[in-house]
mmJSON file of the N, C-alpha and C atoms, coordinates in Angstrom:
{"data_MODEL":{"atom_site":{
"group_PDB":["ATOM","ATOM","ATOM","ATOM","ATOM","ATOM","ATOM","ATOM","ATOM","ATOM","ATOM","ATOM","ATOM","ATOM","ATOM","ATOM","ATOM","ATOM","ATOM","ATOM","ATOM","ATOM","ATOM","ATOM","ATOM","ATOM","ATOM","ATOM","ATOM","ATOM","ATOM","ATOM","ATOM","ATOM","ATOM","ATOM","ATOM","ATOM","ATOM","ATOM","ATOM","ATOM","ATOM","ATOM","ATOM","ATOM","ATOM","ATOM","ATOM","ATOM","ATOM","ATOM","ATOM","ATOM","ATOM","ATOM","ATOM","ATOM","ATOM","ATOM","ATOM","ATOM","ATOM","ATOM","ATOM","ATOM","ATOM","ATOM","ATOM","ATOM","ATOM","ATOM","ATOM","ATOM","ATOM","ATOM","ATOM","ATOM","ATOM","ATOM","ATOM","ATOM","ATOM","ATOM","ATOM","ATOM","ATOM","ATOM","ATOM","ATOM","ATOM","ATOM","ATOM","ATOM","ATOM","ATOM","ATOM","ATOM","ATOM","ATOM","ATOM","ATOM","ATOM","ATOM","ATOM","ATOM","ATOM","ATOM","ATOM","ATOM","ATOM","ATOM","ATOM","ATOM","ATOM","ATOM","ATOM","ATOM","ATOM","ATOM","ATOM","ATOM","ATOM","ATOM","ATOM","ATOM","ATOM","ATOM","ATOM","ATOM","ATOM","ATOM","ATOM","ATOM","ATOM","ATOM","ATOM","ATOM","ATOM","ATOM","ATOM","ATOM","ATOM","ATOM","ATOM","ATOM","ATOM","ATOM","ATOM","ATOM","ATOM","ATOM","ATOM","ATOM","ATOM","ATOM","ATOM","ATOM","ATOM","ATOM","ATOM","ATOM","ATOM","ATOM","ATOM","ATOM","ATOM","ATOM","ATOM","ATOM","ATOM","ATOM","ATOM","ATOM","ATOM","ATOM","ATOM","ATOM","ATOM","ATOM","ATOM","ATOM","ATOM","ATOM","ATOM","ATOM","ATOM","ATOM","ATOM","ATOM","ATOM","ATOM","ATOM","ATOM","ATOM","ATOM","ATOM","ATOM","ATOM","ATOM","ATOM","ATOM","ATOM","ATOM","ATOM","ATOM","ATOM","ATOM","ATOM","ATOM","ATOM","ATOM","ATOM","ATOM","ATOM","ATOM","ATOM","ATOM","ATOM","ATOM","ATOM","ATOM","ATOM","ATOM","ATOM","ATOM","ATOM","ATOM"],
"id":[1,2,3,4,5,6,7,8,9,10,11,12,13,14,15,16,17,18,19,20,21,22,23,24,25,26,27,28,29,30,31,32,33,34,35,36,37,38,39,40,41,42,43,44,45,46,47,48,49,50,51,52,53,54,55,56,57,58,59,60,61,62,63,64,65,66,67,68,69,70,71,72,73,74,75,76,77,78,79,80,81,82,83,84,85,86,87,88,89,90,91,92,93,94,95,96,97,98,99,100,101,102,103,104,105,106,107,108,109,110,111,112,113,114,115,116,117,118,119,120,121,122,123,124,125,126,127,128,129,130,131,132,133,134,135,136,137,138,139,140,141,142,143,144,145,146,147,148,149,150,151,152,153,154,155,156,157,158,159,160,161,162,163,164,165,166,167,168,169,170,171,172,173,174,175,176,177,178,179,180,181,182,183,184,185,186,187,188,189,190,191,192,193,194,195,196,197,198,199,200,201,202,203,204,205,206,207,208,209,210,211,212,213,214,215,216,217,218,219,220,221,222,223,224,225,226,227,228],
"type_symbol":["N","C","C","N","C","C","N","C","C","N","C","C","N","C","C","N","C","C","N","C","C","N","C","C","N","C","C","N","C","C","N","C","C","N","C","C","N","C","C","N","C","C","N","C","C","N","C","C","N","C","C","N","C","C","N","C","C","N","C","C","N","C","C","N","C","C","N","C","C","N","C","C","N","C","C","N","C","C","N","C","C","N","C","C","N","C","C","N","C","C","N","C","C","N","C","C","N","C","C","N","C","C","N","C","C","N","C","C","N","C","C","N","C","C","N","C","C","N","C","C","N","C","C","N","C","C","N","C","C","N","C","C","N","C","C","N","C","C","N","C","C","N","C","C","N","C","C","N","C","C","N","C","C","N","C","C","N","C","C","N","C","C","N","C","C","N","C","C","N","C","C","N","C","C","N","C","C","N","C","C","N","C","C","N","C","C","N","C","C","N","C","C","N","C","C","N","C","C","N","C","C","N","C","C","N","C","C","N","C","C","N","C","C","N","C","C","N","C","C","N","C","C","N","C","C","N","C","C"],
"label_atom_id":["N","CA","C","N","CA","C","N","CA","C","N","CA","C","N","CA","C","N","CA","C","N","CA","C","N","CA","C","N","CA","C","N","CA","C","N","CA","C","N","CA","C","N","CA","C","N","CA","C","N","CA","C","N","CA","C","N","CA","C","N","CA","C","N","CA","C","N","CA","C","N","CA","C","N","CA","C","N","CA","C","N","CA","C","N","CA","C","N","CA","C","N","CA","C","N","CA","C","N","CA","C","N","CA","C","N","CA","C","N","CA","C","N","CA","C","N","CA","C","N","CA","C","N","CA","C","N","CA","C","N","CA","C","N","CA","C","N","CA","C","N","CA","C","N","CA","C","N","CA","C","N","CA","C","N","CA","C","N","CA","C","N","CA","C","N","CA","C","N","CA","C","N","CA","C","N","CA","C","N","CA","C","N","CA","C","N","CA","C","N","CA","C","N","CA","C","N","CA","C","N","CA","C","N","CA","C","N","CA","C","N","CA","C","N","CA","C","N","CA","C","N","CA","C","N","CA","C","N","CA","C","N","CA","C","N","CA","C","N","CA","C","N","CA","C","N","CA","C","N","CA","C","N","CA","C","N","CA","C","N","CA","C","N","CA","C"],
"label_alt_id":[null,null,null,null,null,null,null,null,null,null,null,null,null,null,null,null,null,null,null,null,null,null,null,null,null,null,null,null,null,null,null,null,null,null,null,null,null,null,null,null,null,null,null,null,null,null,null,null,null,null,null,null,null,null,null,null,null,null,null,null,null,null,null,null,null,null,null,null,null,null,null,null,null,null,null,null,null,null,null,null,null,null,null,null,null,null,null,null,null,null,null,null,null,null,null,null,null,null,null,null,null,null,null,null,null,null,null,null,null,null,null,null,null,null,null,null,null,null,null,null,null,null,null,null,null,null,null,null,null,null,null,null,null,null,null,null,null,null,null,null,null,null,null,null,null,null,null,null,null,null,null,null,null,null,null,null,null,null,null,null,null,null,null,null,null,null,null,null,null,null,null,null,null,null,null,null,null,null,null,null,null,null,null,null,null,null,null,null,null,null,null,null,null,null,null,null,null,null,null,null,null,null,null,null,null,null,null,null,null,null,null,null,null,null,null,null,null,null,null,null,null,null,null,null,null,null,null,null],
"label_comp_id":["UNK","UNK","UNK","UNK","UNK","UNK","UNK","UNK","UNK","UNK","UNK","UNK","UNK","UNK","UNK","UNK","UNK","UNK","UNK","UNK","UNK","UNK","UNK","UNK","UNK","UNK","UNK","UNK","UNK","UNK","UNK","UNK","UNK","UNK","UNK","UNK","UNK","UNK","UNK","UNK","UNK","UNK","UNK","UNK","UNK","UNK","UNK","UNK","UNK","UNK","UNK","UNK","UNK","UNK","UNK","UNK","UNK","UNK","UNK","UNK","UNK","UNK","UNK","UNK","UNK","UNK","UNK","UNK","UNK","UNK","UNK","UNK","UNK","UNK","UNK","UNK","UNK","UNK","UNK","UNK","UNK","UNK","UNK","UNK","UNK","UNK","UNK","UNK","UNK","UNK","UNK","UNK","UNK","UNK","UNK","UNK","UNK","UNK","UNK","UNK","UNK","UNK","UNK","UNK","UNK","UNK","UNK","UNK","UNK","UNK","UNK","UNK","UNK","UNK","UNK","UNK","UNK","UNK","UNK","UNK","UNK","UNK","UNK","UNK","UNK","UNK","UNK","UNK","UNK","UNK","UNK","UNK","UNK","UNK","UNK","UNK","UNK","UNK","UNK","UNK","UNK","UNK","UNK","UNK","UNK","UNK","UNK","UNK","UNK","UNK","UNK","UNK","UNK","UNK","UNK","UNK","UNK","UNK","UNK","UNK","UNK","UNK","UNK","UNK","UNK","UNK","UNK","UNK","UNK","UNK","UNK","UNK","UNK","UNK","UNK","UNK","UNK","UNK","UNK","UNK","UNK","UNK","UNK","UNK","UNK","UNK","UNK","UNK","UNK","UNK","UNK","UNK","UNK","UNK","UNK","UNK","UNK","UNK","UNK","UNK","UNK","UNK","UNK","UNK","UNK","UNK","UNK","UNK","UNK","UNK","UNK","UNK","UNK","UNK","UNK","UNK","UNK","UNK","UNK","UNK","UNK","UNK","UNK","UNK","UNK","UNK","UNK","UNK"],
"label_asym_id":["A","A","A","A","A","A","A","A","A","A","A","A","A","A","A","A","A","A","A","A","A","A","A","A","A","A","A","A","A","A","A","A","A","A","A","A","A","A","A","A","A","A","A","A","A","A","A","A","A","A","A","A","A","A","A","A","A","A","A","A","A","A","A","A","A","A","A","A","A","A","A","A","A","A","A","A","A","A","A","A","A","A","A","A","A","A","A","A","A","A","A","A","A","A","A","A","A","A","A","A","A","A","A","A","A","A","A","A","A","A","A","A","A","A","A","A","A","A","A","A","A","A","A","A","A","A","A","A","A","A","A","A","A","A","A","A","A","A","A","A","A","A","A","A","A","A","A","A","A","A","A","A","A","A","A","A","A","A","A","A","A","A","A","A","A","A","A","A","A","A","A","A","A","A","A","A","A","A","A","A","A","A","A","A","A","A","A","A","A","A","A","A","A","A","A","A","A","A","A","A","A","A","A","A","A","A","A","A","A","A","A","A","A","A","A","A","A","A","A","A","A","A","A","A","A","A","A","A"],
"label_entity_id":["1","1","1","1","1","1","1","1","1","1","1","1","1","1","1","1","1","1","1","1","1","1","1","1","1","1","1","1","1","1","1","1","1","1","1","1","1","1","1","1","1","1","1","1","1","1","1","1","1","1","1","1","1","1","1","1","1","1","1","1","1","1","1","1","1","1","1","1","1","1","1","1","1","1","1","1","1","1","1","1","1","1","1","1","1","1","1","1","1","1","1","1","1","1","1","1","1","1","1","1","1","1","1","1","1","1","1","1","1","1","1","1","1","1","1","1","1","1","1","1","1","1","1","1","1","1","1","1","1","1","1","1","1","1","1","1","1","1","1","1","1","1","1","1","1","1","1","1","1","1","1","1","1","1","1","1","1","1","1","1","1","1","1","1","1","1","1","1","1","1","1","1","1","1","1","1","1","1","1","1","1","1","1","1","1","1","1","1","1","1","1","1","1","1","1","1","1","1","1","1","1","1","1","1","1","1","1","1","1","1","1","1","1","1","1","1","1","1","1","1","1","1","1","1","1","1","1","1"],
"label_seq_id":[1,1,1,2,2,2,3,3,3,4,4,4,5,5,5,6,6,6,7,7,7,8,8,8,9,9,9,10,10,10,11,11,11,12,12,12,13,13,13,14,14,14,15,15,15,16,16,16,17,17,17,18,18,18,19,19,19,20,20,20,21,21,21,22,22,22,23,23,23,24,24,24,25,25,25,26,26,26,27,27,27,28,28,28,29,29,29,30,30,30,31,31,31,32,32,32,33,33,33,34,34,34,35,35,35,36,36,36,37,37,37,38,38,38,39,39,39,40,40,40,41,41,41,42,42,42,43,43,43,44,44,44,45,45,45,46,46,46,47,47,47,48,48,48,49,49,49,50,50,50,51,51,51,52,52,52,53,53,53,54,54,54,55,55,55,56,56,56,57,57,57,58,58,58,59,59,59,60,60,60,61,61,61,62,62,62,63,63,63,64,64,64,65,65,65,66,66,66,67,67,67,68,68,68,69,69,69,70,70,70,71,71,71,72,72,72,73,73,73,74,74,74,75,75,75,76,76,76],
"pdbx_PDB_ins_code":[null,null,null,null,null,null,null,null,null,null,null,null,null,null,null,null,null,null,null,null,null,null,null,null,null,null,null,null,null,null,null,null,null,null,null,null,null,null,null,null,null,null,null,null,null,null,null,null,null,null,null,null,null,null,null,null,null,null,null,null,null,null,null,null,null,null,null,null,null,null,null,null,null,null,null,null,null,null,null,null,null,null,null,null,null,null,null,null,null,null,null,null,null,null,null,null,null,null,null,null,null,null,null,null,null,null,null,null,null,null,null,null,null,null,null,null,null,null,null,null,null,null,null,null,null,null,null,null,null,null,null,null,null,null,null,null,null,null,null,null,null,null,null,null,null,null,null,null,null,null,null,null,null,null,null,null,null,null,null,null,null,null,null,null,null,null,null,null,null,null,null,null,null,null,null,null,null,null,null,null,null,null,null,null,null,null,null,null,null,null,null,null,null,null,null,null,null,null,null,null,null,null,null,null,null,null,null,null,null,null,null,null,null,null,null,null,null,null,null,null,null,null,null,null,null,null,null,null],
"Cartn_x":[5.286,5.798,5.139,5.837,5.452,5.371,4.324,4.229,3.707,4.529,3.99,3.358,1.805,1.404,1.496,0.884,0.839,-0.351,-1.051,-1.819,-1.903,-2.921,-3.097,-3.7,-3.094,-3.609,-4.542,-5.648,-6.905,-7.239,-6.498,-6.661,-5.356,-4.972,-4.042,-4.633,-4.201,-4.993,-3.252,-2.038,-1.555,-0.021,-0.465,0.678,-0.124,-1.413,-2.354,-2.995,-2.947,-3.289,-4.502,-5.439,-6.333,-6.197,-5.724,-5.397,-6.485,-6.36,-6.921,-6.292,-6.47,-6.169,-7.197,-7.458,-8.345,-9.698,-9.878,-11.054,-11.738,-10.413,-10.719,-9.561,-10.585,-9.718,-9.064,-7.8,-7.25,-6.227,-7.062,-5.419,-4.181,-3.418,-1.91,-1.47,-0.185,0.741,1.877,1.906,2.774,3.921,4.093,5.791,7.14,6.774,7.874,8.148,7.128,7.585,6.461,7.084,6.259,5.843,6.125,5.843,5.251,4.549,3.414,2.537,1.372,0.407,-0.259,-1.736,-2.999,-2.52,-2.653,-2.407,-0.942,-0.627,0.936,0.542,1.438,1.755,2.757,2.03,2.888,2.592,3.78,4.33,3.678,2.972,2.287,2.609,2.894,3.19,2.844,1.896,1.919,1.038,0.394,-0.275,0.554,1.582,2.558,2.805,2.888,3.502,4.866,5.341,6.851,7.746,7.213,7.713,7.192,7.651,6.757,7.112,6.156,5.852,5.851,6.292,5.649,4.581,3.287,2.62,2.876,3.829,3.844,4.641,5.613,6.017,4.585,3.906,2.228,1.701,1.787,0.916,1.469,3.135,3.582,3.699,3.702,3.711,2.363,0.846,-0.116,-0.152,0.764,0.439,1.527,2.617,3.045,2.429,1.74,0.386,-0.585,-1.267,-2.258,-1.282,-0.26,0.498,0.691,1.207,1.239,0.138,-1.349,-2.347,-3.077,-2.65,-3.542,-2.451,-1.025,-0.779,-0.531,-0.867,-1.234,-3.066,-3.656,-4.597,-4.797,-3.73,-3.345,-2.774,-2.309,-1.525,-2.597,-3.305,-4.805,-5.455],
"Cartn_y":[-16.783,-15.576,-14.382,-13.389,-11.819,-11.059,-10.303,-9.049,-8.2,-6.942,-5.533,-4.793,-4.117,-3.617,-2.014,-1.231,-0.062,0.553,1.689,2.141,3.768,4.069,5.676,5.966,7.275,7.194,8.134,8.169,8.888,9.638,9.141,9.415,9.424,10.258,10.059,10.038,9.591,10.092,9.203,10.359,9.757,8.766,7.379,6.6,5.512,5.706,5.639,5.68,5.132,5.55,4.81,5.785,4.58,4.577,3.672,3.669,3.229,3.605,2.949,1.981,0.843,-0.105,-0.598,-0.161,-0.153,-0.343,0.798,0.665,-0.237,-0.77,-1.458,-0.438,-0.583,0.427,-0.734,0.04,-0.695,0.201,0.204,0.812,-0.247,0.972,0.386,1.429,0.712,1.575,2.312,3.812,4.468,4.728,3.928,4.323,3.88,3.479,3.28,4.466,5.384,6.725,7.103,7.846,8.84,10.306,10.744,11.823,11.631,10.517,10.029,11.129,11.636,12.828,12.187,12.786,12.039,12.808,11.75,11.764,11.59,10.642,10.166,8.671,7.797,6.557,5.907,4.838,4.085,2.651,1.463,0.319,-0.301,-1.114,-1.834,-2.81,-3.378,-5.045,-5.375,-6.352,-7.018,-6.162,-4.856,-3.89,-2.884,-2.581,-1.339,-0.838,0.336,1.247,1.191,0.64,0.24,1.658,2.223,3.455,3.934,5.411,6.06,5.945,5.885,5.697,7.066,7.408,8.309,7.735,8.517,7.891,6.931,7.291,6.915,5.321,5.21,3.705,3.122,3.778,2.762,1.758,2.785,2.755,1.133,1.905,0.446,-1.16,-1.074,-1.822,-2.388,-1.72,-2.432,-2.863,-2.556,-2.948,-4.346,-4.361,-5.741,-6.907,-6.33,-7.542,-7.882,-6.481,-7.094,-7.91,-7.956,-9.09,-10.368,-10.03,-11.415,-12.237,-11.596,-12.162,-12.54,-12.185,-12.609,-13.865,-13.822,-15.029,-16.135,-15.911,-17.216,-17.33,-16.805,-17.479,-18.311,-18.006,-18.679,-20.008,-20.068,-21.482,-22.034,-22.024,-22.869,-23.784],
"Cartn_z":[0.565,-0.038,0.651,1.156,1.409,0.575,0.537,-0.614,0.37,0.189,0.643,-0.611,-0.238,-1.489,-1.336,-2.331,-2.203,-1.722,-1.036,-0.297,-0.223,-0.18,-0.187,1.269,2.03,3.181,3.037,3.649,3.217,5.422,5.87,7.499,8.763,9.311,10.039,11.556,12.447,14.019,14.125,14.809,15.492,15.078,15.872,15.2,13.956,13.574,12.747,11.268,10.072,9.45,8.821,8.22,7.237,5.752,5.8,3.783,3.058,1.616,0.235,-0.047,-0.609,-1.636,-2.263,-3.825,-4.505,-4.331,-2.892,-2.426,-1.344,-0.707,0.421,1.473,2.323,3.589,4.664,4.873,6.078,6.894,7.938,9.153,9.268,9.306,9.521,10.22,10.965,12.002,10.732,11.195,10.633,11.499,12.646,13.583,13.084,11.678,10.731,9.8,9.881,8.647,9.571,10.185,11.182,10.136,9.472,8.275,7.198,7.329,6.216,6.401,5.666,5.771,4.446,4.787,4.02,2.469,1.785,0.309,-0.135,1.107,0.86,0.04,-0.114,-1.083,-0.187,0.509,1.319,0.61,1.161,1.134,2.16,2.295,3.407,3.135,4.47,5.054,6.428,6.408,7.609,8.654,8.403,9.57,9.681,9.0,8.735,7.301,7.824,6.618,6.48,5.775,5.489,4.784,4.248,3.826,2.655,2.042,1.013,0.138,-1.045,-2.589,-3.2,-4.922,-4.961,-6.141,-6.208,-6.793,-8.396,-8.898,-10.185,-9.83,-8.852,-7.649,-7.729,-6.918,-7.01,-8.107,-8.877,-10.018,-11.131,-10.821,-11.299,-10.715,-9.851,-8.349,-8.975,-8.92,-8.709,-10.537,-11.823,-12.787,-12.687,-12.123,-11.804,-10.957,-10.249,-9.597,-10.456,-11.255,-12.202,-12.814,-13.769,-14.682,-13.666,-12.713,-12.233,-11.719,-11.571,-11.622,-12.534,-13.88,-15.216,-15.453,-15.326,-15.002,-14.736,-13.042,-12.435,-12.96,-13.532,-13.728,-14.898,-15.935,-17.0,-16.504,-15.777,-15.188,-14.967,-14.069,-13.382,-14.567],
"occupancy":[1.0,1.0,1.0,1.0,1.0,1.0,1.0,1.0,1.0,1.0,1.0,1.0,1.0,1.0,1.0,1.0,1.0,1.0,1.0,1.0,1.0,1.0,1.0,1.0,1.0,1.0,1.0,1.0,1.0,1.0,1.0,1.0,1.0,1.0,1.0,1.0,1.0,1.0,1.0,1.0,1.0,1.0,1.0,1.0,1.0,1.0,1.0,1.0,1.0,1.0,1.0,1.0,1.0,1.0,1.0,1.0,1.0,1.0,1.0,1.0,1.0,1.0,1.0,1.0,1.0,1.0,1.0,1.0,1.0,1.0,1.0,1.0,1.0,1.0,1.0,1.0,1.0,1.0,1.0,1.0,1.0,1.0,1.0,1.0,1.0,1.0,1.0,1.0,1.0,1.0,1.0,1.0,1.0,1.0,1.0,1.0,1.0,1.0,1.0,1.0,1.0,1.0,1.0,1.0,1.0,1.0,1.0,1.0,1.0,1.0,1.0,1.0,1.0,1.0,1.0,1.0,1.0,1.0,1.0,1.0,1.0,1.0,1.0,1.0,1.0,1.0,1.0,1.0,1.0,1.0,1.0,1.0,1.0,1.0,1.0,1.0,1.0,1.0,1.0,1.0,1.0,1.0,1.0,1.0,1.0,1.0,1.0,1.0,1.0,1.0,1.0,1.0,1.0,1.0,1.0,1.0,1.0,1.0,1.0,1.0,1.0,1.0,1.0,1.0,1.0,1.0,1.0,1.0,1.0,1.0,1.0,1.0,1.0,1.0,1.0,1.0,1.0,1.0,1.0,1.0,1.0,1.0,1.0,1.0,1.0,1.0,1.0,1.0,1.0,1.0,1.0,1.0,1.0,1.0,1.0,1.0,1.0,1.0,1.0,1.0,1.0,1.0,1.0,1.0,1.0,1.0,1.0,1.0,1.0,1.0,1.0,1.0,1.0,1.0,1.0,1.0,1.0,1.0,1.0,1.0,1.0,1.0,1.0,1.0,1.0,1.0,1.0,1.0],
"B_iso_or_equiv":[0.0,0.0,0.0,0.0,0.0,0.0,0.0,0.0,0.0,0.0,0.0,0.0,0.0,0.0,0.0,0.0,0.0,0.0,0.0,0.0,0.0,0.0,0.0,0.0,0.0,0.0,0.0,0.0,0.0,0.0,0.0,0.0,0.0,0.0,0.0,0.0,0.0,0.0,0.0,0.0,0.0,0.0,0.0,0.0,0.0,0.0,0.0,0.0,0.0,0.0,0.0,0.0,0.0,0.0,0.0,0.0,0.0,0.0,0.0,0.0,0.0,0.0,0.0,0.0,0.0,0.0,0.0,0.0,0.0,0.0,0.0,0.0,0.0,0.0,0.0,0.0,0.0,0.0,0.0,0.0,0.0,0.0,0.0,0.0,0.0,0.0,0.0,0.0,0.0,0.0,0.0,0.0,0.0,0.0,0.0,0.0,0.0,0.0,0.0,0.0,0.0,0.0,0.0,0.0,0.0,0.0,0.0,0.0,0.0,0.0,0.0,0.0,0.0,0.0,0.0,0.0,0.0,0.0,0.0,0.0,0.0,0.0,0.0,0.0,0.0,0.0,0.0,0.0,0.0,0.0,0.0,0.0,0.0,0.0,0.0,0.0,0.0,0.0,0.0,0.0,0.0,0.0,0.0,0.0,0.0,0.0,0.0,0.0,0.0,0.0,0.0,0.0,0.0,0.0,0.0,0.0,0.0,0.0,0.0,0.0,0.0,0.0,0.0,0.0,0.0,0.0,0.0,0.0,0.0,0.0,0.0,0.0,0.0,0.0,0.0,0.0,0.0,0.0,0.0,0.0,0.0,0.0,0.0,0.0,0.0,0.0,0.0,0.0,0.0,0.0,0.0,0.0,0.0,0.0,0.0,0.0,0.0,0.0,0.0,0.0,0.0,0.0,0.0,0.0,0.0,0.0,0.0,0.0,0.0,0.0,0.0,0.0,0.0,0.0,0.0,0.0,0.0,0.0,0.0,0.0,0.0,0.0,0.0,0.0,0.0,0.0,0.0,0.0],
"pdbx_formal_charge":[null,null,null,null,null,null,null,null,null,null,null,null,null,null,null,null,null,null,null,null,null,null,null,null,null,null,null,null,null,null,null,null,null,null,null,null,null,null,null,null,null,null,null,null,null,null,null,null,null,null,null,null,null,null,null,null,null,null,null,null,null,null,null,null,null,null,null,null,null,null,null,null,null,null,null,null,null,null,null,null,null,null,null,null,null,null,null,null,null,null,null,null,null,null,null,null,null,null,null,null,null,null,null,null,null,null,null,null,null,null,null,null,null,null,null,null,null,null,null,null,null,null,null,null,null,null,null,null,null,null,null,null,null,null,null,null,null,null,null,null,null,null,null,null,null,null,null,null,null,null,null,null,null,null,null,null,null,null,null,null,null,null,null,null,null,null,null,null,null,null,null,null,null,null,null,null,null,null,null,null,null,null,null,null,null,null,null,null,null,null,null,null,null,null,null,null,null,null,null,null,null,null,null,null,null,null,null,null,null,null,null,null,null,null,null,null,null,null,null,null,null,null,null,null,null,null,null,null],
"auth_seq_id":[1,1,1,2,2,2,3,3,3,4,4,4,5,5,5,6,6,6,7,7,7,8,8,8,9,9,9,10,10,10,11,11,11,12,12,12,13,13,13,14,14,14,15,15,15,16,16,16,17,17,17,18,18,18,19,19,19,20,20,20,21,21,21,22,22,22,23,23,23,24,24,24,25,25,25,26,26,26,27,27,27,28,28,28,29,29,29,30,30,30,31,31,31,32,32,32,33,33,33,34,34,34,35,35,35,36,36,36,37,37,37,38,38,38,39,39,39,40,40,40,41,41,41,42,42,42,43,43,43,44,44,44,45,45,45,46,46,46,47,47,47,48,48,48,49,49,49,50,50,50,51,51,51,52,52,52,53,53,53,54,54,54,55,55,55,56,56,56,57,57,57,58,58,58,59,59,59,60,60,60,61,61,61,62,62,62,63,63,63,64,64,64,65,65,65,66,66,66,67,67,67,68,68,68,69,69,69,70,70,70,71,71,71,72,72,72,73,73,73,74,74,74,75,75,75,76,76,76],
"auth_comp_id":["UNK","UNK","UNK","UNK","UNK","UNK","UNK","UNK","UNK","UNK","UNK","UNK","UNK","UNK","UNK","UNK","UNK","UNK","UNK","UNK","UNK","UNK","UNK","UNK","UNK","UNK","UNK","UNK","UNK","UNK","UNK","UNK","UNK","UNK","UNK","UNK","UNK","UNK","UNK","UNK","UNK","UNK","UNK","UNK","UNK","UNK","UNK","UNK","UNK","UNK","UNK","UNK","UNK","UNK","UNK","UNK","UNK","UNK","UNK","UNK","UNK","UNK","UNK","UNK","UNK","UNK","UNK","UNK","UNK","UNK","UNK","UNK","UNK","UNK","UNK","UNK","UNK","UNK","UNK","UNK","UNK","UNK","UNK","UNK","UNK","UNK","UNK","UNK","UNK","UNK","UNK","UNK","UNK","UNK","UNK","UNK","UNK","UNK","UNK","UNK","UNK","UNK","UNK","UNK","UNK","UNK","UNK","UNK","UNK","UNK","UNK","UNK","UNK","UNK","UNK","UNK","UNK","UNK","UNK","UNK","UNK","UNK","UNK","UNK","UNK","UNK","UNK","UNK","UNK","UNK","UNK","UNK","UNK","UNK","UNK","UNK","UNK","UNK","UNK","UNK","UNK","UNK","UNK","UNK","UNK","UNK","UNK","UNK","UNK","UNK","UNK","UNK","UNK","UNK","UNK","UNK","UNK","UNK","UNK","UNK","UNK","UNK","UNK","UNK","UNK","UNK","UNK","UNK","UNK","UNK","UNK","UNK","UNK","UNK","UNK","UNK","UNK","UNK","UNK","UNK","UNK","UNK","UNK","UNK","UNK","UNK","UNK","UNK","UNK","UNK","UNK","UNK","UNK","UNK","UNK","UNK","UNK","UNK","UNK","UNK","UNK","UNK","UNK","UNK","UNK","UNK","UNK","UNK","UNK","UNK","UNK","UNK","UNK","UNK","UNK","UNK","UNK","UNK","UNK","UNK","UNK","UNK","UNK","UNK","UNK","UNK","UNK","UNK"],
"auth_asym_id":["A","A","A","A","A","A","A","A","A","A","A","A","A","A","A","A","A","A","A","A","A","A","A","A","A","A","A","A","A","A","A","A","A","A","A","A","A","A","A","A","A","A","A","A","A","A","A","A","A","A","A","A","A","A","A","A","A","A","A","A","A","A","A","A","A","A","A","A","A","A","A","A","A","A","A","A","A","A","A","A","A","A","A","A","A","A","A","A","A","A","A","A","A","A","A","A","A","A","A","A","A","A","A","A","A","A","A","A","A","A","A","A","A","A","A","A","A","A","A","A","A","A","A","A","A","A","A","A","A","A","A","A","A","A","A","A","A","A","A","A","A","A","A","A","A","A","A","A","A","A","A","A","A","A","A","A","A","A","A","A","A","A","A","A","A","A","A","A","A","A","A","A","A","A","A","A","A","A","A","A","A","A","A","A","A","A","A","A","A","A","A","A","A","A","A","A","A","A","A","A","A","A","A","A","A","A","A","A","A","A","A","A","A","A","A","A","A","A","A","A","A","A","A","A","A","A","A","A"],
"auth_atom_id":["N","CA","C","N","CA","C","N","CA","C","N","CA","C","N","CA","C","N","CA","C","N","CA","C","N","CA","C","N","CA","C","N","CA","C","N","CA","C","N","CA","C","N","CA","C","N","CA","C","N","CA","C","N","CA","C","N","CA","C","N","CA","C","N","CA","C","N","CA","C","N","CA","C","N","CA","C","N","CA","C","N","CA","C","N","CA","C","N","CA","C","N","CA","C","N","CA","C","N","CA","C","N","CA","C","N","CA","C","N","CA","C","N","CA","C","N","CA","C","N","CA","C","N","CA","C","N","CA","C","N","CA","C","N","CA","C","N","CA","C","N","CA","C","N","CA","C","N","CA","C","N","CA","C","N","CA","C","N","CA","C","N","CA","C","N","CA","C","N","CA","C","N","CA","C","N","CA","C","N","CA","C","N","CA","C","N","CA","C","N","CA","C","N","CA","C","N","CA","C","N","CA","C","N","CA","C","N","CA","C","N","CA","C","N","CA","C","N","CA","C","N","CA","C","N","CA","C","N","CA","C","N","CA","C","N","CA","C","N","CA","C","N","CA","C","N","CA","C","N","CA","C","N","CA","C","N","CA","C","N","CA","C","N","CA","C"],
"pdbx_PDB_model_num":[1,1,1,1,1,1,1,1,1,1,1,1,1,1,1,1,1,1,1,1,1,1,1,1,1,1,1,1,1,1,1,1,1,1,1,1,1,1,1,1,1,1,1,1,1,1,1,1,1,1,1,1,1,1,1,1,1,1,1,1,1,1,1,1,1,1,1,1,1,1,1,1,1,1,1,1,1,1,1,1,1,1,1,1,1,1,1,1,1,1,1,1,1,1,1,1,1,1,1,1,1,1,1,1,1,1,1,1,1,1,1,1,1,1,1,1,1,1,1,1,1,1,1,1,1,1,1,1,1,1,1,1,1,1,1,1,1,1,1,1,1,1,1,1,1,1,1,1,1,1,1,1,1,1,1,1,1,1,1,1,1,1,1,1,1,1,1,1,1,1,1,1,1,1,1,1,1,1,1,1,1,1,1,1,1,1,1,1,1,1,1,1,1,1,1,1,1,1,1,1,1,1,1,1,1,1,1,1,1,1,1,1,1,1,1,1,1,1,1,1,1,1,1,1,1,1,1,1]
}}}
């Protein structure tokens, strides 16, 4: 299964960005939404920015992962 998550970009240099996800940083290529700008809400997959969020998209996005991680931990 693929999941693209949500990400805050906190850095641009370029075709470049460095995102947030709950405090773990990761660059990804923005040559898919070249008009991302720091304190945008992007879709990440795979080492790309898949396209923009607006924050309140995020917010729900990462409350459907928390549910689907409480769970699969109920299953275990």
């Amino acid at each position: 299964m693929c999941l693209a998550v949500p990400a805050l970009v906190v850095e641009c240099v370029g075709e470049d960005a460095l995102t947030d996800m709950h405090g773990n940083r990761v660059r990804v290529s923005t040559v898919l939404v070249p008009e991302v700008k720091v304190g945008d809400w992007v879709l990440i997959h795979a080492g790309f920015a898949l396209q923009k969020l607006d924050e309140e998209e995020a917010k729900e996005t990462f409350g459907v992962l928390a549910d689907l991680e409480r769970h699969a931990g109920a299953d275990l």
